[in-house]
Residue frames relative to the residue before (quaternion, step in Angstrom):
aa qw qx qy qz dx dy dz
X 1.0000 0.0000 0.0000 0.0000 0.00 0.00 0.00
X 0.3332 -0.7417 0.5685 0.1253 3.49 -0.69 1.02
X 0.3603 -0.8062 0.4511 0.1296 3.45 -1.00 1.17
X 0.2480 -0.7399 0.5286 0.3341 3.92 -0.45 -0.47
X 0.0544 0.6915 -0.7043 -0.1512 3.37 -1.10 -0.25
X 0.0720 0.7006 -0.6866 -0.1803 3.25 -1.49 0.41
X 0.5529 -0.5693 0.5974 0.1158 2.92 -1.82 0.79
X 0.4180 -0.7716 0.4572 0.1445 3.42 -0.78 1.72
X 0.5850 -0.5450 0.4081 0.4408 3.78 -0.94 1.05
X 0.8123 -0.3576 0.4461 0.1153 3.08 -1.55 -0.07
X 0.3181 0.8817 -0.3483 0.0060 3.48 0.02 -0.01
X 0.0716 -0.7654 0.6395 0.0022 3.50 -0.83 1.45
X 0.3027 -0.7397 0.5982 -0.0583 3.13 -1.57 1.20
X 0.0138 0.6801 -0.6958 -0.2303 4.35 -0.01 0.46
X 0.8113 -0.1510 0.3629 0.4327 2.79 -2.23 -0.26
X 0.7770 0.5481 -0.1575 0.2665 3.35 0.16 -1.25
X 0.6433 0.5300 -0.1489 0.5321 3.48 1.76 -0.45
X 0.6574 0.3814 -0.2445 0.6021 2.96 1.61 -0.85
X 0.5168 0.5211 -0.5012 0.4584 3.76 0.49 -0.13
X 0.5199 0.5108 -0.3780 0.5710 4.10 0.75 -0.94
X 0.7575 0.3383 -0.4379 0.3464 3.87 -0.45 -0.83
X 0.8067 -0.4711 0.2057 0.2916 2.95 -1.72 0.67
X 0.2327 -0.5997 0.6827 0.3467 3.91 -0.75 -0.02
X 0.1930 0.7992 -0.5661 -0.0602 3.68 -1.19 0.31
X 0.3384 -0.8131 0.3510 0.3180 3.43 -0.22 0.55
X 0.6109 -0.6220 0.2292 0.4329 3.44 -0.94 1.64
X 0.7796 -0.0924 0.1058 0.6104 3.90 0.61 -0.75
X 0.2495 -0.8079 0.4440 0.2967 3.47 -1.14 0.66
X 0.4066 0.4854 -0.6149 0.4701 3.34 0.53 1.59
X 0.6907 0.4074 -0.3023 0.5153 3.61 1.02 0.35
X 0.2619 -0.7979 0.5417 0.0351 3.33 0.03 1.73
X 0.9210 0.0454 -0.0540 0.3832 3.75 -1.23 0.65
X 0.6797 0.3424 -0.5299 0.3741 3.18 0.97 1.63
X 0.1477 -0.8518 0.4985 0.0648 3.55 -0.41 0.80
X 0.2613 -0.6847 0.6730 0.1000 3.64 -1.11 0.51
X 0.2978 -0.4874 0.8173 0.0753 3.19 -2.25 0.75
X 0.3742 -0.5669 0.7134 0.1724 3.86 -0.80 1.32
X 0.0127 0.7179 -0.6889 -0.1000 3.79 -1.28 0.21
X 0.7305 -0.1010 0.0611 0.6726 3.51 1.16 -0.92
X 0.1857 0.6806 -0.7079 -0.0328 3.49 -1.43 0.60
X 0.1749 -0.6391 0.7443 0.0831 3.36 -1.87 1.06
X 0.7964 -0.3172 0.2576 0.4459 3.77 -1.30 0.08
X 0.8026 0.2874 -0.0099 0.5227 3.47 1.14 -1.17
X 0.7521 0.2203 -0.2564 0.5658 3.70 0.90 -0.19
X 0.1480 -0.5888 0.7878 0.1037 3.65 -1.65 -0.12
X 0.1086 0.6778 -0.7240 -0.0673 3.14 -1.76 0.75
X 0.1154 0.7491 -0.6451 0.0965 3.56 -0.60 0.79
X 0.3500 -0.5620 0.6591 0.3568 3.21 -2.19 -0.76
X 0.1726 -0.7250 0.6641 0.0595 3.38 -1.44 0.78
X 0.2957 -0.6788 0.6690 0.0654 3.04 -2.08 0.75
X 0.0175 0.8318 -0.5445 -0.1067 3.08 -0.95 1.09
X 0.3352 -0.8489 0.2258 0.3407 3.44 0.35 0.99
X 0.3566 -0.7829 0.2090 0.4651 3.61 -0.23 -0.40
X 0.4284 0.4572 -0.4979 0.5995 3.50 -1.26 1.35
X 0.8479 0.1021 -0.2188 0.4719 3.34 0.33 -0.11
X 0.4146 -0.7121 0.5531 0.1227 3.75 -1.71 0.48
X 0.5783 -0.5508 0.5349 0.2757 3.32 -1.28 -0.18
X 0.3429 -0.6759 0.5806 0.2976 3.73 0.81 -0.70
X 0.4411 -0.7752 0.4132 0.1840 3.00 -1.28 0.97
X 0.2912 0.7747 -0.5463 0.1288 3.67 -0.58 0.57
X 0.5125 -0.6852 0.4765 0.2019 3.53 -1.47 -0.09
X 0.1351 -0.8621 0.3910 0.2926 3.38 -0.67 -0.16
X 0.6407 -0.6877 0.1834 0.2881 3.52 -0.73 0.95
X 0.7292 -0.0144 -0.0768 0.6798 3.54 1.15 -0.65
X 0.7381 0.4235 -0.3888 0.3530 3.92 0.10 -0.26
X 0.4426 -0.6623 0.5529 0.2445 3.66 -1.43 0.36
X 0.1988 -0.7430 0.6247 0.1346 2.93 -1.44 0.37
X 0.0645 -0.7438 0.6648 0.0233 3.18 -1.36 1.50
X 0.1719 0.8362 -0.5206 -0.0102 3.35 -1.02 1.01
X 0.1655 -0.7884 0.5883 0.0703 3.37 -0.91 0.82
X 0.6175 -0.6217 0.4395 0.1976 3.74 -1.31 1.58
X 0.0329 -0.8359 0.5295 0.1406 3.52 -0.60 0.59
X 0.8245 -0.1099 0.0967 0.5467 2.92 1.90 -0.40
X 0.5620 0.5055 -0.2725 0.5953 3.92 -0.57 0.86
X 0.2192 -0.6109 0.7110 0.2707 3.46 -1.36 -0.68
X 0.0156 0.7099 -0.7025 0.0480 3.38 -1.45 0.19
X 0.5878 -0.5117 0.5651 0.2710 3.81 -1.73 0.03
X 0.1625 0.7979 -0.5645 0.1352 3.58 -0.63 0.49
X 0.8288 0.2237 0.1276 0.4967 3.17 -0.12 0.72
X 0.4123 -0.6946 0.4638 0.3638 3.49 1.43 -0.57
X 0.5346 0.4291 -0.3035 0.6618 3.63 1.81 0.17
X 0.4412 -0.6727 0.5904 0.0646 3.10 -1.42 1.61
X 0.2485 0.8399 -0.4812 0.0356 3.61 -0.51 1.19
X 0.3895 -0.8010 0.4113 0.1938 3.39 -1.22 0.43
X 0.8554 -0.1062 0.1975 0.4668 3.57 -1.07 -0.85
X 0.7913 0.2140 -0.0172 0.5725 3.39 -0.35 0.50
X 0.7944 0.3670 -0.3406 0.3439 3.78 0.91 0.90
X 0.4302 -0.7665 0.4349 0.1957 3.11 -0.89 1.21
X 0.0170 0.6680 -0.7439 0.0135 3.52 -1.59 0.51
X 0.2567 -0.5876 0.7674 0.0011 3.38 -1.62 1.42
X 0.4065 -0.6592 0.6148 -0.1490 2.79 -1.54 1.23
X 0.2403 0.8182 -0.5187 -0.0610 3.88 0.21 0.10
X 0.7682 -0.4184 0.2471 0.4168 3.43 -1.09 0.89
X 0.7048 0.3766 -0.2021 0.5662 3.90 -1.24 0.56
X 0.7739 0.3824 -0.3284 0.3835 3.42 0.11 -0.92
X 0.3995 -0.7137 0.4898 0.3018 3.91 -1.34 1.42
X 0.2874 0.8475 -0.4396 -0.0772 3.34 -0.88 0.41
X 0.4498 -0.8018 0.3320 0.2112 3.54 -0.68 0.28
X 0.1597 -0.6139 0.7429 0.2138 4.09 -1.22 0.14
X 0.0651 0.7623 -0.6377 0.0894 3.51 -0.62 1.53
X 0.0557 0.7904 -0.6053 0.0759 3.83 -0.32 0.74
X 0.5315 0.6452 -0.4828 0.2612 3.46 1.22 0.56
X 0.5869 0.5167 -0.2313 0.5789 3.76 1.42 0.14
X 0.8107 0.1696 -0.1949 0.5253 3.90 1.34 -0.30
X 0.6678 -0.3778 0.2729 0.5804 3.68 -0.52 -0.54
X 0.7769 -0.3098 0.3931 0.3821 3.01 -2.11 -0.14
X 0.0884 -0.8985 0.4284 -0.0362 3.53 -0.93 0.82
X 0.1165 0.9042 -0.4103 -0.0207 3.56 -0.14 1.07
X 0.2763 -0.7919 0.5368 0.0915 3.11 -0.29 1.48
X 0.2086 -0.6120 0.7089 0.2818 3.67 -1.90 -0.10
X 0.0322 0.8804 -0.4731 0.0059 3.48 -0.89 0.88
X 0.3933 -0.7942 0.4604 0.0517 3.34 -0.53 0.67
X 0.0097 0.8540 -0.5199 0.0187 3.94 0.04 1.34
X 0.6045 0.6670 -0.4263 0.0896 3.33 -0.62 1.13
X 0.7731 -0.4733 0.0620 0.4178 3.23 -1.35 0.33
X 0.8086 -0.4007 0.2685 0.3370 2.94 -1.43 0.22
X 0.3732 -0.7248 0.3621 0.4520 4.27 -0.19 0.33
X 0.4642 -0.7580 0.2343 0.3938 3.43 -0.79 0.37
């Protein structure tokens, strides 16, 4: 039996598309951080998040995907390492970590959730 596959379209987003998409907030036991969805498949998620300031994410890990994220703006905790605009932090699976913005400014990050490569 012969399978298919198809290969999602393309997709381009300005500034101006993504401002229109929803704000939603990452979970509503998590007060002052919201996300714009940009892309999601069964196994990955790319969006932008807000952590406002005064408040955090909460520490935790994640079981099989990575996390890639890169500062667009603000400062925040990461890692136990103050960063800012224009820095990146990987995440690899298992590993506890936090988005703490409750000691620096508001913080929006772009981040990238997925699995592991094969």
């Amino acid at each position: 039996m012969e399978t298919t596959t198809t290969t999602p379209p393309p997709v381009v987003l300005r500034a101006d598309a993504i401002r229109a998409l929803p704000l939603v907030p990452l979970a509503s036991s998590v007060k002052g951080v919201t996300q714009r969805i940009l892309r999601q498949t069964a196994s990955s998620v790319a969006g932008v998040m807000t952590v406002e300031a005064g408040h955090q994410l909460g520490r935790h890990s994640h079981r099989t995907n990575h996390h890639h994220i890169w500062v667009l703006e603000g400062e925040a905790q990461i890692l136990d390492v103050t960063v800012g605009p224009g820095s990146y932090v990987y995440v690899p699976s298992g590993v506890d970590h936090d988005l703490d913005a409750r000691a620096t400014s508001r913080r929006t990050i772009f981040y990238l959730y997925l699995p592991p490569p094969d």
